[in-house]
KOLBA-329822 format. One record per residue: residue in three letters; x, y, z of N, C-alpha, C in turn. Coordinates in steps of 0.2 Angstrom, whole numbers, plus 5000, padded with zeros to 4 digits. Layout:
<sites>
AlaXYZXYZXYZ...
</sites>
This chain:
<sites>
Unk554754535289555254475289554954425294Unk554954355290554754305295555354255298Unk555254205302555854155302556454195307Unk556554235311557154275311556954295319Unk557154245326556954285331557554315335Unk557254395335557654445337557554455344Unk557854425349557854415356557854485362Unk557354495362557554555369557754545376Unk557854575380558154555387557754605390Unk557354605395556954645398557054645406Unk557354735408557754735416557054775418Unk556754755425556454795429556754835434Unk556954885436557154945443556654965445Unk556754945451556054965456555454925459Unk554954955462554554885465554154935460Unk553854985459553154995454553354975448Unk554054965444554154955438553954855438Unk554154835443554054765445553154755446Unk552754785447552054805448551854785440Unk552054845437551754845428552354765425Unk552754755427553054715423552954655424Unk552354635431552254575432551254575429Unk551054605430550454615424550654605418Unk551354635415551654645409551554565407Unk552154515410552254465408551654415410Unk551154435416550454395416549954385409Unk550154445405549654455400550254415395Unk550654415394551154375390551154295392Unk551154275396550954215398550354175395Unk549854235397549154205395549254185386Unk549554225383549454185376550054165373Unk550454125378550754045378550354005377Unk550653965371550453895369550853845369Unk550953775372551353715370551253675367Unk550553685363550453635359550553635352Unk550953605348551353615343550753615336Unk550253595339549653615333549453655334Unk549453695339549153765337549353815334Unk548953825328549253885322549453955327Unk550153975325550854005327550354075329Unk550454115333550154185335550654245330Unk550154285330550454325330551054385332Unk551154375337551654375343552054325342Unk552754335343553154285345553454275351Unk553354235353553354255362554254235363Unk554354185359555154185360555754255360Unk555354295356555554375358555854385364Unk555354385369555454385378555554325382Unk555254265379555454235385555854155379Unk556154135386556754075386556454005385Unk556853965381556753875384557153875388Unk557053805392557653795398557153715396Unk557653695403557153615405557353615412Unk556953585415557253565424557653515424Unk557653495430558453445431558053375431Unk557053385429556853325427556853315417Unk556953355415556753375408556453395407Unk555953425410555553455408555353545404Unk555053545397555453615397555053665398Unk555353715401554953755405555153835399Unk554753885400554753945395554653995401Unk555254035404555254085406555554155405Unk555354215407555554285405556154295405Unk556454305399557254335397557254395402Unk557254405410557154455411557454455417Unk557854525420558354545425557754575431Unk557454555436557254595441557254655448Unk557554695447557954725455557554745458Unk557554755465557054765471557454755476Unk556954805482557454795487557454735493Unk557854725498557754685504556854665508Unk556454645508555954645509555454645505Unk555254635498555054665493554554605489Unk554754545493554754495489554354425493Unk554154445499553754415504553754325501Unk553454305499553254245499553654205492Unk553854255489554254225483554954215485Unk555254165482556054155484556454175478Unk556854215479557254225476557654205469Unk557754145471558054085466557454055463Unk556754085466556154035462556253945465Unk555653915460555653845464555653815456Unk555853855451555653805446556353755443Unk556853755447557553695447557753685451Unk557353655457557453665464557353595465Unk558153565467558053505465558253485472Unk557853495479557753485485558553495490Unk558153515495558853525500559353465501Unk559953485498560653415500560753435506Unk560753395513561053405519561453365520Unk561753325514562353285517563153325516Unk562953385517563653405519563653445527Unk563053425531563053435537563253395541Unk563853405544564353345548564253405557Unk563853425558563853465565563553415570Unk563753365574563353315580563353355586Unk563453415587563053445591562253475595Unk562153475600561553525599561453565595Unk560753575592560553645590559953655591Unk559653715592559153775592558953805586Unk558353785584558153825579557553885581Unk557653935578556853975578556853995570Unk556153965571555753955567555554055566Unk555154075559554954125558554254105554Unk553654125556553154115551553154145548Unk553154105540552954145533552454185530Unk552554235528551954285526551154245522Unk550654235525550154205523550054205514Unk549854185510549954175506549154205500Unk548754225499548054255496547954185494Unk547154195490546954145487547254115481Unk547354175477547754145471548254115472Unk548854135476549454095478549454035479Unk548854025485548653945486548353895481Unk548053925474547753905472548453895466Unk548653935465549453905460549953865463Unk549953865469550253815471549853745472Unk549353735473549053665472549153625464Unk549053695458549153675453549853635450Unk550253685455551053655453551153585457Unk550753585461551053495467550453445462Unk550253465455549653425453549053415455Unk548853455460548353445466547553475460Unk547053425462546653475458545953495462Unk545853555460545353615464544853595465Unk544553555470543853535470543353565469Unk543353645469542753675468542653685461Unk543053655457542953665447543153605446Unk542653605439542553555437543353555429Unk543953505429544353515426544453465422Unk544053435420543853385414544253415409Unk544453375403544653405397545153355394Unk544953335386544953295382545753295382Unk545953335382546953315382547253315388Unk547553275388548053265393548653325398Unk548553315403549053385407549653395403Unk549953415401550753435400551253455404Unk551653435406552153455412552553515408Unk552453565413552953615410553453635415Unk553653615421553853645425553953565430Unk554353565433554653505438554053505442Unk553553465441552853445448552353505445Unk552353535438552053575437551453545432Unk550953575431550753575423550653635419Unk550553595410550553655409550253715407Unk550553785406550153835405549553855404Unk549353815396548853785393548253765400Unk548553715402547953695410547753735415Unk548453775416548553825423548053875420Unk548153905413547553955411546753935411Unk546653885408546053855409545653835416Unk546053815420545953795426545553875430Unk546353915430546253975433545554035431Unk545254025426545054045422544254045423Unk543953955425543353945429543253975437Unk543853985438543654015446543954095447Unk544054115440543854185442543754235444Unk542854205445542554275451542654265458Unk543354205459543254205466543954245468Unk544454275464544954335465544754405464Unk544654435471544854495473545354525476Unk545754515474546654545477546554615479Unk546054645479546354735480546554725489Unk546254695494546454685499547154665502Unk547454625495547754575499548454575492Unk548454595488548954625487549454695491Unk550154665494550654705497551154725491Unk551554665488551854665483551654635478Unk552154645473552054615464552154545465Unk552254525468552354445469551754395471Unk551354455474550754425475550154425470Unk550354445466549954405459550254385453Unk551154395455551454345449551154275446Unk550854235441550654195441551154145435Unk551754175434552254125430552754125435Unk553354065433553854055436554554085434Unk554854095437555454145434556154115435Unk556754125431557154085431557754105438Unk558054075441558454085445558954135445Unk559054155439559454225437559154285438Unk558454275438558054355435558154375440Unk558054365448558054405452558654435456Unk558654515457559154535461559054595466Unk559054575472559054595479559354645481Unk559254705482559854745484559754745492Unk560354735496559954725503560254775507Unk560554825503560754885509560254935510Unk559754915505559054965507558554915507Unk557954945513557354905514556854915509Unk556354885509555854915505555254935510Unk555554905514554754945523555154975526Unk554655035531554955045536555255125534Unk555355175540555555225538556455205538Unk556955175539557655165539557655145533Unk558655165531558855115525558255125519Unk558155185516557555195512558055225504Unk557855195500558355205493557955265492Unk558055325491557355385491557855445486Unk558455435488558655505481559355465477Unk559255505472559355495464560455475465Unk560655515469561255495470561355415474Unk561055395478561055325482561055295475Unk560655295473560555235467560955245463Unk561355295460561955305457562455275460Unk562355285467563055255469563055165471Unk562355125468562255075470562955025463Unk562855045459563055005454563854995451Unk563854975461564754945460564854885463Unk565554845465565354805469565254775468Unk564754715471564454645472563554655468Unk563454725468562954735466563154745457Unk563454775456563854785446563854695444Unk564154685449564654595449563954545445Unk563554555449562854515450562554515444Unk562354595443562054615435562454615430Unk563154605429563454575423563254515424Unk563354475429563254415427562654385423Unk562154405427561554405425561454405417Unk561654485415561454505407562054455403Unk562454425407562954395401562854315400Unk562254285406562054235404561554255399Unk561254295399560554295397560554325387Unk561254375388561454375381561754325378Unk562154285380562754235378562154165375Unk561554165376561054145373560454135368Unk560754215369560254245362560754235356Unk560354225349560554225343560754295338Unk560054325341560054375339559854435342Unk560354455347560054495353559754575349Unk559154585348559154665346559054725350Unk558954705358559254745362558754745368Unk558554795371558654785379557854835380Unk557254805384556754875385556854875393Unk556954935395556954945403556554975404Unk556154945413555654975415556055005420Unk555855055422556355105427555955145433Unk555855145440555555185443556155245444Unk555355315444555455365440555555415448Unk555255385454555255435458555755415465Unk556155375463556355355469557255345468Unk557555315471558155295470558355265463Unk558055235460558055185456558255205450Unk557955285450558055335443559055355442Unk559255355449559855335447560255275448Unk560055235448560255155446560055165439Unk559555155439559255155431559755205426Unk559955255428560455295421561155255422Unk561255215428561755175427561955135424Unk561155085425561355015423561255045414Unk560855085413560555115405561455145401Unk561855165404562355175404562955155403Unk562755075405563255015407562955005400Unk562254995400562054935392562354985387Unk562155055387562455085380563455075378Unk563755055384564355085385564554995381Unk564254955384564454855382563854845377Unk563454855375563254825369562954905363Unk563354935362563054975359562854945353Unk562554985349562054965345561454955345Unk561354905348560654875351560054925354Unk559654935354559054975355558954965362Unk559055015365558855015375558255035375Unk557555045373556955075376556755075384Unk556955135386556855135391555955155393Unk555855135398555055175401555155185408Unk555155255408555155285414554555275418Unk554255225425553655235429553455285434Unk552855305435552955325441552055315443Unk551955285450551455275452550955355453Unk550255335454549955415457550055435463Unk550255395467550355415473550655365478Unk550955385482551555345486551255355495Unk551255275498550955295504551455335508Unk551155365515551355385519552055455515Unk551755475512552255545508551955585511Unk552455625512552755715514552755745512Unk552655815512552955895507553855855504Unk553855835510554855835510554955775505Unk554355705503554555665500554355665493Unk553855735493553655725487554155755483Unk554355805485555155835485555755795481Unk555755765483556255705483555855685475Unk555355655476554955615470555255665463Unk555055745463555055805458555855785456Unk556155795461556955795461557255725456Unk556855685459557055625456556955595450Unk556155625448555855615440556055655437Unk556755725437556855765435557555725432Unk558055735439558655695437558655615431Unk557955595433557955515428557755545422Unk557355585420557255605414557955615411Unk558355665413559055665409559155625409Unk559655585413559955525412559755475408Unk559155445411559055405405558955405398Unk558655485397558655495388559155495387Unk559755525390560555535388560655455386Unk560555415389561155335388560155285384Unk559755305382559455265379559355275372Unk559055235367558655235360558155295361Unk557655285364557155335366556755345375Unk556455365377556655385385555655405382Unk555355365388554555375387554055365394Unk553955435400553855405403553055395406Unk552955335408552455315408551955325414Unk551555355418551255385422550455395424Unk550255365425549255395427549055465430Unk549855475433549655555437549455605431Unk549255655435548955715428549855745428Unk550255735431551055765431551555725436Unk552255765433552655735438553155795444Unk552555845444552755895448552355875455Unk552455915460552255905466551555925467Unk551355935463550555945462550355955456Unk550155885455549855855447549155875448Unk548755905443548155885441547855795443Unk547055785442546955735444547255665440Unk547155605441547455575438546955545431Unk547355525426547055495421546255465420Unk545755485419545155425416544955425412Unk544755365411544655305405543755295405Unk543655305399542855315401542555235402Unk542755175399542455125403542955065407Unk543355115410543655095418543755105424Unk543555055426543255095436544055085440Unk544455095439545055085445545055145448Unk545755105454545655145459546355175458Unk546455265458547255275457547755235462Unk547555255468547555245475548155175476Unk547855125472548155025472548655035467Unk549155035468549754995463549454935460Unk549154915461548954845460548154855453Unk548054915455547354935447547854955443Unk548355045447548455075440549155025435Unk549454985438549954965437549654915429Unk549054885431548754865427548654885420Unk548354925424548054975415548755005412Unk549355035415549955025411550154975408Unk550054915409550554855407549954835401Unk549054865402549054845395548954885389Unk549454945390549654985388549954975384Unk550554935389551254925388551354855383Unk550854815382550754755379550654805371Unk550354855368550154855362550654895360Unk551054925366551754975363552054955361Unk552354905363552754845361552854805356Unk552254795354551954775347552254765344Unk552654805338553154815335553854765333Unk554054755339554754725338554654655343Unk553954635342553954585343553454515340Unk553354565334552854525329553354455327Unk552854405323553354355321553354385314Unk553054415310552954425304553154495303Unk553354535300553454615298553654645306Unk554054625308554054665317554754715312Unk554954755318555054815317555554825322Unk556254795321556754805325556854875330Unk556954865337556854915342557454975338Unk557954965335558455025335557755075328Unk557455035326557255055319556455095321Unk556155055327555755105330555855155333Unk556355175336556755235341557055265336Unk557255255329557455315324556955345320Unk556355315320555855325320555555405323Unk555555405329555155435331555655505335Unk556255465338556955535339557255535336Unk557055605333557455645326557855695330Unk558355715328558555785331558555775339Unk558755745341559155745350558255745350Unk557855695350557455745351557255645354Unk557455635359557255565361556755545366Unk556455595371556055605374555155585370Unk554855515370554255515367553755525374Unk552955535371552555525375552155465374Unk551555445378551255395373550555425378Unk550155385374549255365376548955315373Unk548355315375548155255374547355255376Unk546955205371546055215372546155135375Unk546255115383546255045384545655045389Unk545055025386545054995380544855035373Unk544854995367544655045360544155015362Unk543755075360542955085360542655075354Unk542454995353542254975349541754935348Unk541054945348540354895350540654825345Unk540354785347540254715346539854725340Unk540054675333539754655328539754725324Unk540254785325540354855320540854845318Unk541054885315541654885312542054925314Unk542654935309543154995313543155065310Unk542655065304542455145302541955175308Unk541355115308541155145313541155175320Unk541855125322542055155330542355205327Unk542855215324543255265322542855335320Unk542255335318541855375316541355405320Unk541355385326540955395333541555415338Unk542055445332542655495339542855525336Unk542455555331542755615327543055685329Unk542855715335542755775339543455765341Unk543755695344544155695349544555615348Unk545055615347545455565346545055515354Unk545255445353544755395360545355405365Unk546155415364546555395368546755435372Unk546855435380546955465384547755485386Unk548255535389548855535391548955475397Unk549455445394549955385397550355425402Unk550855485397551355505401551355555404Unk550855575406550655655409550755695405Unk550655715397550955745394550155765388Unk550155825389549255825384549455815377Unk548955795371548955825365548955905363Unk549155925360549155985357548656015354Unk548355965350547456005347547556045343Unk548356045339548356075334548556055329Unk548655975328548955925321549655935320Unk550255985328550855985323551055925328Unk551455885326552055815328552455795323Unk553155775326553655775322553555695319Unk553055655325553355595322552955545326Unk552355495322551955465326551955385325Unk551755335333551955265331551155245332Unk550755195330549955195333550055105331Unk549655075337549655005336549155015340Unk548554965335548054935338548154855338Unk547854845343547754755346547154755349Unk547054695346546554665348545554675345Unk545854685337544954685333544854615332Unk545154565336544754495332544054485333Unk544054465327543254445325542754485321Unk542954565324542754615319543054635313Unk542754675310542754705301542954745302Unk543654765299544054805297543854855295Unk543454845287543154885284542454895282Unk542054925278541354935279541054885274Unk540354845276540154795272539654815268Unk539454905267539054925264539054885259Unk538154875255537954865249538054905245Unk538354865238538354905232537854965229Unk538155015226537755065227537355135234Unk537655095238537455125243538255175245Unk537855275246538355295249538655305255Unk539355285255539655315258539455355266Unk539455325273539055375279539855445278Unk540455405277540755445280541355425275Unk541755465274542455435271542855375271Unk542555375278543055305281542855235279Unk542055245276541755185274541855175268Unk542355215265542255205258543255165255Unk543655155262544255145261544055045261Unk544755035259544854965258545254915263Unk545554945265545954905271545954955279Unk545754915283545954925289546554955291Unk547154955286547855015287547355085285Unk547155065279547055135278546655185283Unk545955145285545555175288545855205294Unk546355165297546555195304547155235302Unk547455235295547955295295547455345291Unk546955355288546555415286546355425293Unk546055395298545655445302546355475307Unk546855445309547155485315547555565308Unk547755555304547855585299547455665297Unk546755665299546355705299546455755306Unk546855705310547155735316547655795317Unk548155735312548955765310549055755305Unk548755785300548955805293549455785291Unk549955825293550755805291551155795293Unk551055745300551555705304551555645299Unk552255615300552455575298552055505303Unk551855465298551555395304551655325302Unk551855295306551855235305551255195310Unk551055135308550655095313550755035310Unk550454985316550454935315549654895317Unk549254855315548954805318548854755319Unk548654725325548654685327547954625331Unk547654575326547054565328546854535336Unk547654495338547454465344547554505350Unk546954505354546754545359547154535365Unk547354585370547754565375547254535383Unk547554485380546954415385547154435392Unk546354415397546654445402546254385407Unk546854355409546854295417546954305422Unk546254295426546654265433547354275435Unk547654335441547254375445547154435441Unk546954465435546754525432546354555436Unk546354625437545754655442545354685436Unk544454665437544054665435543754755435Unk544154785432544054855433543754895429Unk543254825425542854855418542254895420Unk542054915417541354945416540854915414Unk540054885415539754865414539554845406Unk539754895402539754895397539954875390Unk540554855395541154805391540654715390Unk540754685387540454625385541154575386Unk541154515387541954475389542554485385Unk542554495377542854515372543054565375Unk542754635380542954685379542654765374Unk542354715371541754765367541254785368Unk540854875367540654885370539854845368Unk539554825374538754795372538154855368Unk537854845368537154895364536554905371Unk536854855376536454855380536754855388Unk536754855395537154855401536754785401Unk537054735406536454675409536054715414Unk535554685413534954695419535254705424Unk534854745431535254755436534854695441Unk535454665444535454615449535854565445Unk536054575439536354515434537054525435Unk537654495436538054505437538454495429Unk538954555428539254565423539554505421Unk539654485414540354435411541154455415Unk541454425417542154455417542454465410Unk542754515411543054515403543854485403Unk543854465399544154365397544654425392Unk544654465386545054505383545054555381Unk545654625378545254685378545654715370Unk545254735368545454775361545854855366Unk546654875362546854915364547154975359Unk547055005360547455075354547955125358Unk548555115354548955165357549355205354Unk549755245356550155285351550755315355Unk551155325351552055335354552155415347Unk552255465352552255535350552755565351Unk553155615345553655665348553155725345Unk553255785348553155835347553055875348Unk552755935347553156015354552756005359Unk552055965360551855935369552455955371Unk552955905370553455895375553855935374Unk553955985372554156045375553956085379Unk553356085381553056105386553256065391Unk552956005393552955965398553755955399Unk554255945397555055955397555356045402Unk554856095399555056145403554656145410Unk553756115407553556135416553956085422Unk554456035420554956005424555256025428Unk555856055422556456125424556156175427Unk555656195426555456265429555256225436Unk554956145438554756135444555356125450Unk555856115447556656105449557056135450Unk556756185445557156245447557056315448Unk556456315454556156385457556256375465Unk556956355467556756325475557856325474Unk557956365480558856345481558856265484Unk559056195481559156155482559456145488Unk559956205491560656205494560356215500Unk559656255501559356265508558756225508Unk558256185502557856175505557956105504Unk558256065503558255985501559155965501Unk559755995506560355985507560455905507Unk559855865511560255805511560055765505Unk559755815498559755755492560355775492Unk560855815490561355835487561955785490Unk561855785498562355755502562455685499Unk561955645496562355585493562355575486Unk562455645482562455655477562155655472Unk562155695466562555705463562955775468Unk563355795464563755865466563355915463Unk563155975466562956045463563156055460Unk563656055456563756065447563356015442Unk563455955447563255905441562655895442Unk562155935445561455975447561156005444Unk561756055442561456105439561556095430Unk562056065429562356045422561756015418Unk561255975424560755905422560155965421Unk559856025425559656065423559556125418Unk560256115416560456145408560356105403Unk560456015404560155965399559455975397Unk559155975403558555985402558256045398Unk558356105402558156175398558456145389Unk559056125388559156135382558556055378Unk558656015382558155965379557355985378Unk557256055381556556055378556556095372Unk556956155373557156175370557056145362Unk557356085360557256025355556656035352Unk556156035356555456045354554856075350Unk555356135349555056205345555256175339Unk554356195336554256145329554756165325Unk554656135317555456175311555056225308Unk554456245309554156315304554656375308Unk554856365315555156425320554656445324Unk553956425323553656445331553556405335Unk553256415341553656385346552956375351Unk552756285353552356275361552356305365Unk552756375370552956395375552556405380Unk552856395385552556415392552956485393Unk552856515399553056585401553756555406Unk553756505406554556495409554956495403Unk554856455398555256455392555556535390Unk554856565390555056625388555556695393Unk555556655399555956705404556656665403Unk556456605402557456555401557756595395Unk557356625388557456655384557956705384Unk557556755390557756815391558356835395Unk558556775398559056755405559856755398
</sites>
């Protein structure tokens, strides 16, 4: 369906969910365009983000998006943003007394910051050269536009190394945000051991009040705009407080706009500084109870992770055979989810043939069975100038995509229900360009479209799951501050070279990335659903972790959420009658 834009509203909870969601929208920004000649993308970006105009006219395109975080969180960014800031009125200052001010100096700002702020005052970078045949576009009050700010950014590149100098998400947001998106909770800090939002009942009990007051407001400007609202994607952190806010506010959307599609994504970083025995505790606790909740009040519940687990002692974390990150940086792993999180999305935000959010989530939770996992080959390993039989025929052994949500493949073809979207082949061959006569390397050479060949080969995987996919040529472009976390091998597109550069040569940075991914229900997550329960439920709550319970939920409503769970995995045992099982499964059995 073309012509028909079906509006989402995008809520972040948490500062890691605010990490991947400001990569998210940095890689969404990049391929804005304001120029009315340029042929329409594939994407429709009015999907997620808004027109508006400043109080000069000018029209600016920011994220249809809700932000929550705590008191501290937000260092150099304000709040309300600068982008309708139409200067301090002090003519309602009638005080002719003495005053005393103290001053506080503001948190120093990194290179990119300073270097986006110049762009915004018009200022131009004398170390690049910003010549170019069209004229600036104002998109923003004293700003220019996108288009500029891209290209600009783009020549100075190699001079961003953020790993240093990223503390939070805000320090390498590089679009503006609207006045509404952000909200503050300030009865928790985000530094500091005091006032620390850490178990699943705080955050439950945040969403009343002035804090309920605030985010009504917020979603009711932000719907009372849309045309066609088809619903709601939540990013949610998984191990902290936020997981009970997040079953709230998930709870509030299904209760006021039912119908509409909530996908939620549960996050959770690899590792949290300065963590205890006692906070990892807390994290187990936490990713346990949001699990429930959220699948309870959303479309589908999918959560997304680098750890090898969300138990208190996970396996190593996630790798990517041509990426060098560091688990360690919110600021690497956060990345490599969000371009994840770019081709998962895919679907219901095409401009052509998209794929309504309720219609994707009926898709794939069948049978109470709403818990997806996903994965991803980021990047698709795909040489330059081959084709996609070819790549696809140099993974024969083993699918290319790694687990997103700590959740493995099964290796044995059974799944109830599979979503696969690729982005990012432009410029490549779909199909094989053999000459006439000549046979066949491989089956895959012998298909005629690019749907085919990527639903025969994942197909040869999982015989008789049901699959849908979608593809998508435009690559998910990657700007200034992207962290450069390629592998030599990679070429600027993203594809793999035939050759490394010489050594002393210094790599291209890679400017876009071919990505493959997939959204999975199947008895995996039967496994991965019990070894939860079984991590949350080998230990008396009542003696070793009293003060989660002290601010709630109540030991009933503890244990209730542990019978959700046991029966949620439960869900997962295939319809032949046999069964994924672990040996906890099989003693819940016997109970």
């Amino acid at each position: 369906m073309s012509g028909l834009c079906r509006e989402v509203i995008t809520l972040q909870l948490g500062h890691y969910s605010n990490f991947v969601g400001t990569h998210w929208w940095n890689l969404q920004d990049a391929s804005l365009s304001y120029d009315p000649e340029t042929p329409q993308g594939e994407i429709q970006s009015d999907v997620v983000f808004r027109e508006g105009q400043t109080l000069g006219g000018h029209v600016t395109y920011t994220p249809r998006l809700i932000a929550m975080d705590l008191k501290g969180s937000l260092r150099t960014l304000r709040q309300e943003g600068s982008l309708y800031d139409a200067g301090k009125d002090t003519s309602a200052v009638t005080w002719e007394g003495s005053l005393m001010m103290h001053k506080e100096s503001p948190p120093a700002k990194n290179s990119f910051l300073e270097d986006l702020d110049k762009l915004d005052k018009g200022d131009i970078l004398a170390e690049a050269d910003f010549s170019s045949s069209s004229q600036p576009q104002c998109s923003a009050a004293g700003s220019v536009s996108v288009d500029t700010v891209n290209s600009r950014l783009a020549q100075v590149q190699k001079g961003y190394r953020l790993e240093g100098s990223v503390k939070v998400w805000s320090d390498f947001l590089r679009i503006h945000l609207h006045p509404r998106t952000i909200s503050v909770i300030h009865q928790y800090n985000h530094d500091g051991e005091a006032h620390r939002l850490e178990a699943f009942g705080q955050g439950e009990a945040l969403l009343q009040g002035s804090v309920l007051e605030e985010l009504e407001d917020k979603l009711h400007f932000f719907v009372e705009e849309c045309d066609y609202l088809q619903g709601f994607q939540v990013l949610c952190d998984l191990a902290d407080g936020f997981a009970g806010l997040g079953s709230k506010v998930t709870e509030m959307l299904q209760d006021t706009y039912g119908g509409r599609g909530i996908l939620t994504w549960g996050l959770a970083p690899v590792s949290h500084r300065n963590s205890t025995p006692m906070k990892d505790l807390y994290h187990l606790l936490n990713c346990t109870l949001g699990t429930v909740h959220l699948t309870n009040h959303s479309s589908f519940f999918c959560p997304l992770t680098l750890r090898g687990g969300l138990g208190r002692r996970p396996s190593s974390p996630t790798a990517f055979p041509y990426l060098n990150y560091d688990p360690s940086l919110w600021y690497h792993c956060s990345s490599v989810l969000a371009l994840a999180l770019d081709a998962l999305t895919v679907p219901y935000r095409l401009r052509n043939n998209s794929v309504p959010m309720w219609q994707v989530a009926d898709t794939l939770a069948v049978s109470g069975r709403k818990v997806v996992a996903a994965y991803g080959a980021v990047p698709f390993p795909m040489m330059h100038g081959s084709s996609l039989p070819d790549a696809l025929s140099a993974c024969t052994d083993a699918l290319p995509w790694k687990p997103l949500s700590a959740c493995s493949e099964p290796g044995d073809g059974r799944c109830y229900g599979q979503w696969a979207m690729l982005k990012g082949f432009e410029g490549q061959r779909l199909i094989s360009s053999l000459a006439p006569g000549i046979k066949p390397p491989t089956p895959l050479h012998s298909l005629h479209s690019g749907e085919d060949v990527l639903a025969s080969y994942i197909r040869s995987f999982y015989p008789t799951a049901p699959l849908a996919l979608q593809m998508v040529s435009t690559p998910s472009k990657l700007t200034p501050p992207f962290p450069q976390i390629f592998s030599q091998s990679l070429d600027a597109q993203g594809f793999l070279q035939s050759q490394a550069p010489p050594p002393g040569l210094p790599a291209s940075a890679v400017s876009s990335l071919p990505v493959l991914t997939s959204l999975q229900s199947g008895p995996a997550l039967g496994t991965w659903l019990s070894e939860l329960h079984r991590g949350a439920s080998t230990f008396d709550i009542r003696r070793v972790a009293p003060s989660f319970l002290s601010q709630g939920p109540e030991m009933g409503d503890y244990q209730e959420a542990l019978e959700q769970l046991r029966l949620l995995a439960r869900c997962y045992r295939d319809d032949s009658g046999g069964v994924m099982r672990s040996s906890s499964e099989e003693e819940d059995d016997d109970d």
